[in-house]
Structures are given as C-alpha cells and as structure tokens.
C-alpha positions in Angstrom: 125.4 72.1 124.7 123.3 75.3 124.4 122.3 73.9 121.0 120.6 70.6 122.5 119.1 73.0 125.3 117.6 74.9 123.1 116.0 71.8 120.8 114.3 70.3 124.6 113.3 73.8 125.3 111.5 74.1 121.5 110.5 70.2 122.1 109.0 71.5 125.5 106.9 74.2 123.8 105.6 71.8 121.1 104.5 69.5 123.2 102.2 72.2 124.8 100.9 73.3 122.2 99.8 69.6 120.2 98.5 69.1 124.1 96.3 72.5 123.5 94.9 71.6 120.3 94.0 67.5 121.6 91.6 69.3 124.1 90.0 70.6 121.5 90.0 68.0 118.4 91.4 64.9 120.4 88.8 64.9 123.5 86.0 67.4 122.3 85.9 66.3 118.4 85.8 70.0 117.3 88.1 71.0 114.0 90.4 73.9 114.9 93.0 74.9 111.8 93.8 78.3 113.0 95.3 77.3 116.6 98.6 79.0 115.7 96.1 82.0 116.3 95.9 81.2 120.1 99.9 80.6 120.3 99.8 83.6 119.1 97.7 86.2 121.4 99.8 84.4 124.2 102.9 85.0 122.6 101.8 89.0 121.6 100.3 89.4 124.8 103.4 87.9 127.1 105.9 90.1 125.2 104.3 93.5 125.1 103.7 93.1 128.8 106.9 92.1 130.1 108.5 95.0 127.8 106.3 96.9 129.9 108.0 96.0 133.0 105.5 93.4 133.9 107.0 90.8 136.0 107.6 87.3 133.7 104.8 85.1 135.2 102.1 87.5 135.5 102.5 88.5 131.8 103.0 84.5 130.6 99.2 84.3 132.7 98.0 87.1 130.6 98.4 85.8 127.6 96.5 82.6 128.8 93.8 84.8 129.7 93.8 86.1 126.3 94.1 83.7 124.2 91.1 81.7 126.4 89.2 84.8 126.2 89.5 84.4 121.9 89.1 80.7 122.4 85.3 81.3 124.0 84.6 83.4 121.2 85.6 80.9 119.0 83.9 78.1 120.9 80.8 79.9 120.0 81.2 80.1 116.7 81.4 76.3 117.3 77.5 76.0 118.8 76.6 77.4 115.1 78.4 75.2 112.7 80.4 72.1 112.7 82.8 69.7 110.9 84.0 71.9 107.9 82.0 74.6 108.8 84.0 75.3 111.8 87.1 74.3 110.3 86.6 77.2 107.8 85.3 79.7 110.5 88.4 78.7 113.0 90.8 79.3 109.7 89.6 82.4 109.2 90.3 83.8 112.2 94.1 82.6 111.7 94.1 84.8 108.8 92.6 88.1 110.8 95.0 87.8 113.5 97.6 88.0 111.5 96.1 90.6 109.5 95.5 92.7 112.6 98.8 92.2 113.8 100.3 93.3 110.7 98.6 96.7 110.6 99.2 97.4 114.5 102.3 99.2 114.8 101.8 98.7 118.6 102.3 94.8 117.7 105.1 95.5 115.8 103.9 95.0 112.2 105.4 93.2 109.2 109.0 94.2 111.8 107.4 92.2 114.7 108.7 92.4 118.2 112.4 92.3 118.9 114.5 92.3 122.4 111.6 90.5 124.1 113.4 90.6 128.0 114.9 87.4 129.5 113.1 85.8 132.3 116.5 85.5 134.4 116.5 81.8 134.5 119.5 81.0 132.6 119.4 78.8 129.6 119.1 75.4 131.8 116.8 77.1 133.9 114.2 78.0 131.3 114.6 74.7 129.3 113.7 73.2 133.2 110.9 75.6 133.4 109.2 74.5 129.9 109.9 71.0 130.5 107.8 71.5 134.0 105.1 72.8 132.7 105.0 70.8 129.9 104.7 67.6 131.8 102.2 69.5 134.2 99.6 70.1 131.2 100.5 66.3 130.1 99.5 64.9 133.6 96.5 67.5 133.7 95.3 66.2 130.3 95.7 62.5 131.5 93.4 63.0 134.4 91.1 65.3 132.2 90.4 62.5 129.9 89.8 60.1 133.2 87.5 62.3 134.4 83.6 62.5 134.2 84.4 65.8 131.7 86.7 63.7 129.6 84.0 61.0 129.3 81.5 64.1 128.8 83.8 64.9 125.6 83.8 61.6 124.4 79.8 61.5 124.0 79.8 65.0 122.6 82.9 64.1 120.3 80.9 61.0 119.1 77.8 62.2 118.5 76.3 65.9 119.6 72.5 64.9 119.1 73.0 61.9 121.3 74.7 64.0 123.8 72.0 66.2 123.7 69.4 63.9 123.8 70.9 62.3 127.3 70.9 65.8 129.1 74.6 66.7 128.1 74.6 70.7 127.5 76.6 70.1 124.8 77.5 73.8 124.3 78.7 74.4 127.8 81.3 71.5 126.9 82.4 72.9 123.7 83.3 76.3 125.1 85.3 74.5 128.3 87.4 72.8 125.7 87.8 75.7 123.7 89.1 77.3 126.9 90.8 74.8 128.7 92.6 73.7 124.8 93.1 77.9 123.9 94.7 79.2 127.3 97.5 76.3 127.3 98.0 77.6 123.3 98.5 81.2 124.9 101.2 79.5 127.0 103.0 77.9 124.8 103.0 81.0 122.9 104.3 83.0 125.7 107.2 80.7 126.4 108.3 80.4 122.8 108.4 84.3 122.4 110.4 84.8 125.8 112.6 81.5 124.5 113.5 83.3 120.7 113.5 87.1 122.1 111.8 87.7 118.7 108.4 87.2 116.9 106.4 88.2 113.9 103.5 87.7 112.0 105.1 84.9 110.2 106.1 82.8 113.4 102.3 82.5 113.9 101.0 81.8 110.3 98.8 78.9 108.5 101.6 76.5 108.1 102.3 77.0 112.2 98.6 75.6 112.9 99.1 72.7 110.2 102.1 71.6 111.9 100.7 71.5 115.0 97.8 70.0 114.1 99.8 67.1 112.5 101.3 66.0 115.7 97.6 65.6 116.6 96.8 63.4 114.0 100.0 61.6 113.7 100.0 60.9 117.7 96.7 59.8 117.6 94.0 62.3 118.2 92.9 61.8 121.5 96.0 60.1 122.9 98.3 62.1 125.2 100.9 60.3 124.7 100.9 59.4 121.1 100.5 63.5 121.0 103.6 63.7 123.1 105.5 61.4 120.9 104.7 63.0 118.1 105.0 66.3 119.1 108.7 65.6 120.1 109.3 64.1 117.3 108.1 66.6 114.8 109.6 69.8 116.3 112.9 67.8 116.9 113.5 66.2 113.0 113.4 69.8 111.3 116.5 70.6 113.4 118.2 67.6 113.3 117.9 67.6 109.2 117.9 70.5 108.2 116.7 69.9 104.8 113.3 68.6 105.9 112.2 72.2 107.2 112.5 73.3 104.0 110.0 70.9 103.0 108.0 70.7 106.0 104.7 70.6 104.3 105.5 68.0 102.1 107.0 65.8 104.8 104.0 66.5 107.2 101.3 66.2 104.0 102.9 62.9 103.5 103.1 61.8 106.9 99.2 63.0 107.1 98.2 60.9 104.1 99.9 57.8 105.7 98.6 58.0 109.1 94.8 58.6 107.5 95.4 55.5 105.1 97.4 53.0 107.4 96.7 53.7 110.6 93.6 56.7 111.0 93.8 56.7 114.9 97.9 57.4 114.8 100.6 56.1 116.6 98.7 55.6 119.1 96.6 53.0 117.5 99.5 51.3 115.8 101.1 50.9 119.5 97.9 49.5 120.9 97.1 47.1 118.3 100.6 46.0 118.4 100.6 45.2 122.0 97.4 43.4 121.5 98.5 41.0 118.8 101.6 40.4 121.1 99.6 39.4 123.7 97.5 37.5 122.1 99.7 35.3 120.2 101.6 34.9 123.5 98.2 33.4 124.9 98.0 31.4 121.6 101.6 29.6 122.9 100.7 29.0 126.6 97.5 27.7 125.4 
C-alpha cells in the first residue's frame, strides 16, 4: 500500500509541474528547456528553510516566491530573444543552477541535502495534500485559459507583432506567464523534496526539464487535460516497468518524434478529432 501511495503522490507532483511549464509554452508560446531549474529553487529553497525550523507551508510558499522571482528574470530574457534563442538562453540557466548548487556547500554540493523534516501529515495525508493542490492548479489553469489573460496568451502565442500592433503589451504578458508557470514549478519542487527527504543536483538536471517538457508536448501543449493525462502517465510507466527508466530518453525521444509526426497538437488533438469524426459520422446515419 505505501508503494501505490507513493506513485499518486509522485503522479501528484508531476502533474504540477507539466501544469507549470503549459503556462509558459502551452498558453504563452514561449520555449522553456531548463524548467527543472524552477523545480528546483523551490525544492532548495523549501528544504533549507524547514531544516531551519521554518514551519512546512511557509517554507513550500518560499520557494514559490523564489523560483517566480528567477522566472521574471528569465521572462526578461524572453522580451530579448525568442523561439531558439530563448530556448538556448532558458537551457543555460538549467546548467548554472546546477553549477551553483554544486559549488555551495550551504546547498549541499555534489552530497545534496539529506533528512529533509516530515511535514507530519502521514503518508495518506501528504499524498491527499499533493493531490489537492494538484487539482487546485489544474482548475486555476482551466479558468486561466477561459479568461480574458488566457485569450491575451493566445494572441501573443500566435503572433507577438500582431499582439503588439492591437495594443497587447506583449512583455507584461510574457513575464505573468513566466511567473504564474515558475512559482507553481517552485511548488512542485518543494513537495517532491519534503515527499523523497533527499535531493541533489542530479534530481534537478537537463533530462528532468526534457521529461517534463514531454508531457507538454505529448498532452497537447496548451491542453490541461491532455497535460494531465500525460503527465500521469509518464511519471507512473517508469515505476510500473522498471526497465523503461533506464531508457527514459529513448522512450520519451520516441514518443516526441511520434506525437510531432502523427499528431503535432498531442493527445489532446487526437481526442478531439476523434470525437469529431464520431459525431459526425453519427449525423451522417440520422441523416
């Protein structure tokens, strides 16, 4: 039983995090491939306080601050280069987190952080707690893309010189989603480090941000729910068979290439054109 608790409670944390990086790619249009990064300062940031002796949620909060706080910085970087510009810049600064955390003994090093403290929840109670707030940013990304910013992030996603052109300040957009996308990154790092008790340099690294990023793609950037799916999916397979984690990349490099040659807008677009031809050959028979 502890074993499947801990799989939703990992499934839980995933799912925050893909959510975190559709903000930013999915609604916004802006290529992030250092997001592990962000799960990271939340992750840092949440452990070294609570070993402190600050109480649970107010550390989990810090680390949301933090890793928004990087995430503007980032954004701006975004309101100077795009497409693989950005995706280059937002790589790079994968790479000097983890080369600052490795040098900081205060962070731990190459040793990371061990005996992070328990929240005193209880196993249950913490998997209840991630699954909460997991459906919490899923319902607040479901009326963000209803509302008049989501539509806002559609025009700048399709086309920032339009955008501009019809009044949108376009870089005032693109540092909200790096925010909004960022600080949920910083929580699901916090609640993965308080989950394990343990992190390092290496639970935040390059092939952290691809993963996540493939549950993006895969669910259908954009789509919370095809996120969802995927996201579920993908952190669940690896512990079910073990053998595919260790080759993750391939299986996720393959998936990749699949989804961008069969289907380019993900499960989600393979649901939704599914459902279409269903209903229409269904109005095909009554007519």
């Amino acid at each position: 039983m502890e074993y499947e608790i801990s799989l939703l409670t990992i499934m839980g944390i995933s799912i925050i995090g893909a959510l975190s990086l559709n903000i930013i790619v999915g609604f916004c249009g802006q290529i992030s491939l250092g997001h592990a990064a962000f799960l990271g300062m939340g992750a840092y940031t949440s452990a070294i306080l609570t070993k402190m002796g600050v109480p649970f949620a107010a550390a989990v909060l810090a680390g949301m601050v933090v890793a928004a706080i990087f995430g503007i910085l980032v954004g701006f970087a975004s309101l100077r280069v795009r497409h693989d510009f950005l995706a280059i810049t937002t790589m790079g600064v994968a790479f000097l987190f983890l080369g600052i955390v490795r040098k900081q003994e205060f962070l731990g090093g190459e040793m990371g952080i061990a005996m992070i403290p328990d929240p005193g929840l209880g196993k249950v109670g913490y998997m209840i707690l991630v699954l909460l707030l997991a459906l919490a940013v899923a319902l607040f990304s479901i009326y963000l893309k209803r509302s008049w910013m989501g539509f806002t992030f559609d025009v700048v996603a399709d086309d920032e010189d339009t955008a501009t052109l019809i009044g949108i300040d376009v870089s005032s957009y693109k540092l909200i989603a790096f925010a909004i996308g960022t600080a949920f990154a910083g929580l699901a790092g916090a609640l993965y480090a308080h989950h394990v008790k343990f992190i390092d340099p290496e639970s935040f690294n390059f092939v952290e941000s691809i993963t996540v990023l493939s549950m993006v793609v895969i669910g259908g950037a954009g789509s919370v729910w095809g996120v969802i799916i995927a996201a579920a999916a993908l952190s669940l397979f690896p512990m079910w068979f073990q053998f595919i984690d260790q080759y993750k990349l391939l299986v996720y490099g393959g998936l990749l290439c699949a989804i961008m040659l069969f289907s380019p807008d993900g499960l989600s677009g393979i649901f939704t054109r599914s459902l279409a031809n269903i209903r229409g050959r269904e109005s095909n028979a009554s007519g």
